[in-house]
C-alpha positions, 0 to 999 in steps of 0.5 A: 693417247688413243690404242689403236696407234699400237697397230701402226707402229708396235708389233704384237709380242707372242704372250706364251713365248714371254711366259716361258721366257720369263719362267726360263730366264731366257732374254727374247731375241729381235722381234717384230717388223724392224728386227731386220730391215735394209738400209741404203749404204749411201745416201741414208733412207733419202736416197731411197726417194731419190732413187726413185724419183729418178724412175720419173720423167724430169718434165713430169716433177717439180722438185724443190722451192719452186714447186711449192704448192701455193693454192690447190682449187679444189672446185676447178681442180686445179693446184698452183705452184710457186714457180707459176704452173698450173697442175691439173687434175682428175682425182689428187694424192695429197701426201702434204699435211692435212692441216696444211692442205686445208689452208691451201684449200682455203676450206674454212670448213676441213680448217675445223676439222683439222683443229682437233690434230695435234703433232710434235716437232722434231729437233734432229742433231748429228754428231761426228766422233773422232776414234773408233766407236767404242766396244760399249756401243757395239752394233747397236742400232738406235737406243732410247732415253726416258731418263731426265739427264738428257734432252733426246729421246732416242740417239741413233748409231748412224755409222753402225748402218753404212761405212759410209755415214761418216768420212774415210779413215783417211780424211784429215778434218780438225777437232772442234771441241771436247764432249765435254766442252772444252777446246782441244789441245790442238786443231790441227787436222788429222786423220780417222777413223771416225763414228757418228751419233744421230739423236732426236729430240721432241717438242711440242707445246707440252715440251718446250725446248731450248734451241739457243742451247740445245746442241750443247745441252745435247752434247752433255747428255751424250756424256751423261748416258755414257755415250760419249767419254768427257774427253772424246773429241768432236769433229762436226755437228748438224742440227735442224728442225722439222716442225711436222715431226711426228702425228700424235695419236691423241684421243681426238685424231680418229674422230677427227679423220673419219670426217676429214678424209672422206670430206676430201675423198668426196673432192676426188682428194686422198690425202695420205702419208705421215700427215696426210692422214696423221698415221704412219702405215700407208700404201701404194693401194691409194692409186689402185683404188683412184684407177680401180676401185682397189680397197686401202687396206693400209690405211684403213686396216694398219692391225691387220696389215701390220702383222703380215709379211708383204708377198702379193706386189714386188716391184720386179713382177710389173711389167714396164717397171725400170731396173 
């Protein structure tokens, strides 16, 4: 992989406080832009887009199968939706993958300069735990797994986030198995409290995964890393698998972008987001600079923006704004 993606997603340590740390025997605390963050009590961080999308005119969005983008005209400027509307347009924020785009365009050429993008998929399982979770666990966040005894890489304490990400105490729901596979004494519905356990699971062609026994696979690392006990009992499980997953930052990506998207941008096209521009730090500065000429820092300077607190634009300073 290339090194600037360390700009975009880790934070830089103070390399004197490490020293002195290290010298004192001192363990560091939280650090970095995750050490403290919200998190929606309902509805995970999906309900923040949907929360937002409700600030916009029902007439005005295409939510759902229906408004699958089906062709985008870049000569014409026009894109096609599934349902049969004809969208049309001065300047377009493309926020599907570049990759997906291209095709969509039926540009062979931007089809070219995509090839040198790689990603990896991403196999998400949720599991839902009858008991208390246990104090081995406490308020830890999201733990991560390098270890080959497991197929996840990181198993998120969804439950630590919000009371509500898993049922009242009081729901009554069956146990369908034990962690460690076996059926339990009885299935017969019964009362919480209950805990909940989301892992992630990488693949890509490098790394092949096994769906037909993934859950199962992953249930057995939960025993394995001490997660789960052998005999706690399982009451639902979720899987689902997101082909775009994660933009690998591979040596070839810059490259590959600095010719991409100024292609696009000669279209009037700024492609952005996860995988429009194959990076995570994006911003709301793409409509500034389409209705301004504002410049992208996000984009373009992830370092720079990466290290700093966000104190020039609160959504309350806009006039017009709903609340």
């Amino acid at each position: 992989m290339n090194a600037t993606w360390v700009g975009e997603r880790v934070a830089a340590p103070d390399v004197k406080l490490l020293v002195r740390n290290v010298v004192l025997g001192k363990v560091a605390g939280n650090w970095g832009p995750n050490a403290t963050f919200r998190f929606p009590a309902h509805g995970g961080t999906g309900g923040i887009w949907i929360a937002v999308a409700k600030t916009l005119e029902a007439k005005k969005t295409r939510f759902g199968e229906h408004g699958t983008v089906t062709k985008v005209d870049a000569e014409k400027k026009k894109v096609h939706l599934k349902d049969g509307t004809v969208v049309n347009y001065g300047s377009l924020i493309s926020t599907m993958s570049i990759d997906h785009l291209a095709e969509s365009m039926g540009d062979a050429q931007l089809q070219q300069m995509c090839k040198p993008l790689f990603y990896s998929s991403t196999n998400v399982i949720g599991v839902g735990v009858h008991g208390e979770r246990p104090g081995r666990i406490g308020d830890k966040c999201w733990l991560y797994f390098v270890e080959d005894n497991c197929p996840f890489y990181r198993a998120t304490i969804f439950s630590n986030y919000s009371p509500f990400n898993q049922p009242n105490k009081d729901a009554k729901l069956p146990t369908k198995q034990l962690a460690n596979g076996k059926k339990p004494a009885s299935s017969e519905p019964k009362p919480g409290p209950y805990w909940s356990i989301m892992l992630e699971v990488s693949e890509s062609s490098y790394k092949p995964v096994r769906h037909e026994t993934l859950l199962a696979d992953c249930i057995q690392g939960l025993v394995n890393t001490n997660l789960l006990e052998p005999e706690e009992e399982i009451v639902s499980t979720y899987v689902r698998r997101f082909d775009h997953g994660y933009p690998t930052p591979s040596l070839e990506r810059n490259g590959a972008l600095a010719e991409a998207l100024p292609y696009l941008q000669g279209k009037d096209i700024l492609s952005r987001g996860r995988f429009g521009a194959w990076n995570f730090m994006q911003g709301v500065e793409a409509v500034d600079n389409i209705i301004s000429g504002g410049v992208e820092l996000t984009v373009n300077n992830p370092d720079f923006v990466n290290t700093r607190s966000n104190t020039e634009r609160r959504l309350s300073q806009f006039k017009g704004v709903r609340k």
